[in-house]
N, C-alpha and C positions, 0 to 999 in steps of 0.2 A: 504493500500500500504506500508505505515512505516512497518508493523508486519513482512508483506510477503518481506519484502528487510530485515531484520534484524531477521531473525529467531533462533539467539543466544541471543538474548535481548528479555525482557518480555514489553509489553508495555501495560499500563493503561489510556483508555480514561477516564476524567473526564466529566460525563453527569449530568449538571446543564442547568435548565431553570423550565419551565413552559411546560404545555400541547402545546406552540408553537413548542418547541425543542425536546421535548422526540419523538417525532418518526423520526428525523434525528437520534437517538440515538439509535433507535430500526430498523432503517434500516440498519444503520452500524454492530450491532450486528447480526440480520439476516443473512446480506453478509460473516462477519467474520465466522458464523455456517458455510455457504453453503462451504466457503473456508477451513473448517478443518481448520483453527488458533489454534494452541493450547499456544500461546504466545500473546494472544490479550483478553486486559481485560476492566473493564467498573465500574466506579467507580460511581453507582448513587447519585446524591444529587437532583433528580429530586423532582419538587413537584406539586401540584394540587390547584386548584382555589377554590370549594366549600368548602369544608370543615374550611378552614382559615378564610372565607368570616364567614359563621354561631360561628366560631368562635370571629371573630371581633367586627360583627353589633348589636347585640344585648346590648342594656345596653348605646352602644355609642352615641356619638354624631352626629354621621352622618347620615343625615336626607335625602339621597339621592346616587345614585350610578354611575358614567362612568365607563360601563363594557370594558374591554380592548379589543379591535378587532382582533388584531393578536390572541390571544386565541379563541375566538369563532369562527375564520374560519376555524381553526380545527376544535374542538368540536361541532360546531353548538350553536345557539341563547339560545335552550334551556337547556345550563349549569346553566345560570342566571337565569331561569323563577323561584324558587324556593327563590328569593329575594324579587318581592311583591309578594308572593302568602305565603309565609313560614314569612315574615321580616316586612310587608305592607309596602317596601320601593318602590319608584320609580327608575327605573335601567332603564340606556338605554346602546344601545352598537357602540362604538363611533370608528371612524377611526382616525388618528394621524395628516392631513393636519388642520393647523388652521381653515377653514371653518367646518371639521368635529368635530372641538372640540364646535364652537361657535355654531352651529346646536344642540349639543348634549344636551349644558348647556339651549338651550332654549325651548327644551322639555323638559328637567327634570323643568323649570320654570314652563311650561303649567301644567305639573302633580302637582306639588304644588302648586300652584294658586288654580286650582278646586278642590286639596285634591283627587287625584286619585292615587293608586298605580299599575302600569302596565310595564311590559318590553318591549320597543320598540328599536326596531334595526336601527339606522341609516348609519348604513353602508354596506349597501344593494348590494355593487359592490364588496364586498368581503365578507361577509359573509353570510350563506346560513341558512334556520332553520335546514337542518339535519346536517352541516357540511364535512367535509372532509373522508368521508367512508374509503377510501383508508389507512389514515394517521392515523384514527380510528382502522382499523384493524390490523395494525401491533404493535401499540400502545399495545392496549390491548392483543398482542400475547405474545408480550413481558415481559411484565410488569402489577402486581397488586400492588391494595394499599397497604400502610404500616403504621405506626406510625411515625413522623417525626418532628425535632427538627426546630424552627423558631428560630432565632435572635430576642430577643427583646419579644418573645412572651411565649416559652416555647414548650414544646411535645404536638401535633398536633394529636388526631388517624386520620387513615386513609386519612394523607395528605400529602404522599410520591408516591415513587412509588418504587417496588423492583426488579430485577428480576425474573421471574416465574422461576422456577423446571429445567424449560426444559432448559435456560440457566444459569443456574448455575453454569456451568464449567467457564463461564466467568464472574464471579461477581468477583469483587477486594477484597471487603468487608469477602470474604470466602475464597480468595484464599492468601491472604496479611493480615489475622486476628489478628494474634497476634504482626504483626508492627503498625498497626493503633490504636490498640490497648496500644500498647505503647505508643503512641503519645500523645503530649502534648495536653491535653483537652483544649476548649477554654472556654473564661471565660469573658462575659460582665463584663465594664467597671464599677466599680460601682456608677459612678456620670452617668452614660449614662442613658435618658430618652427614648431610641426611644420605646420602648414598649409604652409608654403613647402617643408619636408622633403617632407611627402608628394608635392606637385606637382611634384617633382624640380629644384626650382629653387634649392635648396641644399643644401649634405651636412650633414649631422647634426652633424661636428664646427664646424660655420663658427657654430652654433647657441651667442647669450652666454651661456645657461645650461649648457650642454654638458658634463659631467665636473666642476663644479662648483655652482652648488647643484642638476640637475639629475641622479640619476643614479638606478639600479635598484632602490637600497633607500629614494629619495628623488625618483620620478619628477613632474616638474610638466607632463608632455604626455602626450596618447595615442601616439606614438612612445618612449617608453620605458617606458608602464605597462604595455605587452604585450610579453612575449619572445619575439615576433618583429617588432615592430616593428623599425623601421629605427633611430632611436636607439641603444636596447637592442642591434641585434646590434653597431653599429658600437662602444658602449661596452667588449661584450666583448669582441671580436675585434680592434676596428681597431687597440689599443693593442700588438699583440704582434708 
């Protein structure tokens, strides 16, 4: 609606999320094809779940897994299957009400106790095993993987998502090349730990920046620029 009320201005959506969000992003894009925009553009910073995951778990410390729900009601259960079967982790897929989280933590108990690794779905009133078809298909109409940059982690293959072919004409990235281009690179903090936060190989507080020049209204990692990041909850929470 902004493109089509302002057709002397260029306008650049910024599409950031996860496999939740990328097909609002890929519906919006669609729509803007069907409407001929020729001043409506889309700035991917989208990214994917598998690939970061087999990037992550391996090696780590983490000895079990709460798969996030809103992703797999997209995608369907069987994003995750690929974590014990690929990882021998136990992975469950858990909704966000405290009783779905407490349910979750004590299947992933049950799997550890008897040493079983299996992916069980406990949020069965929204997520489905094939997921969302609909949300899948325009997804994928949209958009293939790519190689893609983590905070904290480094260059990811195939854990973006880009553009296909066919929209092209509205990629920011091709059409605004050589200003982004210009733009000021960014550059982890050098006392920042969240890379070692993320990969569970330390707690947030063990972190020099940590609650001191480090903190929510003054974040130096991607672990406390997001409130949910790991940082950020322990900042708020762990202190009480």
């Amino acid at each position: 609606d902004i493109a089509q009320q302002n057709p002397a201005r260029q306008l650049v959506f910024f599409g950031v999320g996860f496999e939740t969000t990328a097909p609002l992003t890929a519906a919006t894009l669609r729509r803007g094809k069907e409407l001929g925009l020729k001043n409506f553009y889309v700035l991917s910073a989208h990214k994917t779940m598998p690939q970061v995951l087999k990037t992550l778990l391996p090696g780590s410390k983490v000895d079990a897994l709460l798969c996030p729900g809103h992703v797999a009601s997209i995608t369907g259960e069987e994003l995750f299957s690929f974590v014990p079967r690929e990882l021998s982790l136990p992975a469950v897929i858990s909704g966000f009400e405290p009783v779905d989280i407490l349910e979750a933590i004590l299947a992933l108990l049950r799997m550890k106790n008897d040493s079983c690794a299996k992916l069980q779905n406990c949020y069965p009133r929204v997520v489905r095993r094939q997921g969302n078809a609909f949300a899948l298909s325009m997804m994928n109409e949209v958009f293939s993987p790519c190689d893609s940059t983590w905070r904290g982690l480094g260059r990811i293959p195939d854990s973006g998502l880009a553009l296909r072919e066919e929209y092209r004409e509205f990629d920011a990235s091709q059409r605004f090349a050589a200003e982004i281009a210009a733009g000021k690179s960014y550059q982890d903090h050098p006392g920042c730990r969240c890379g070692a936060v993320l990969r569970g190989e330390m707690e947030a507080k063990s972190c020099p920046l940590f609650g001191r020049i480090c903190t929510p209204l003054n974040p130096c990692g991607a672990c406390m620029v997001s409130a949910e990041g790991a940082c950020a909850a322990a900042y708020k929470y762990g202190r009480m």
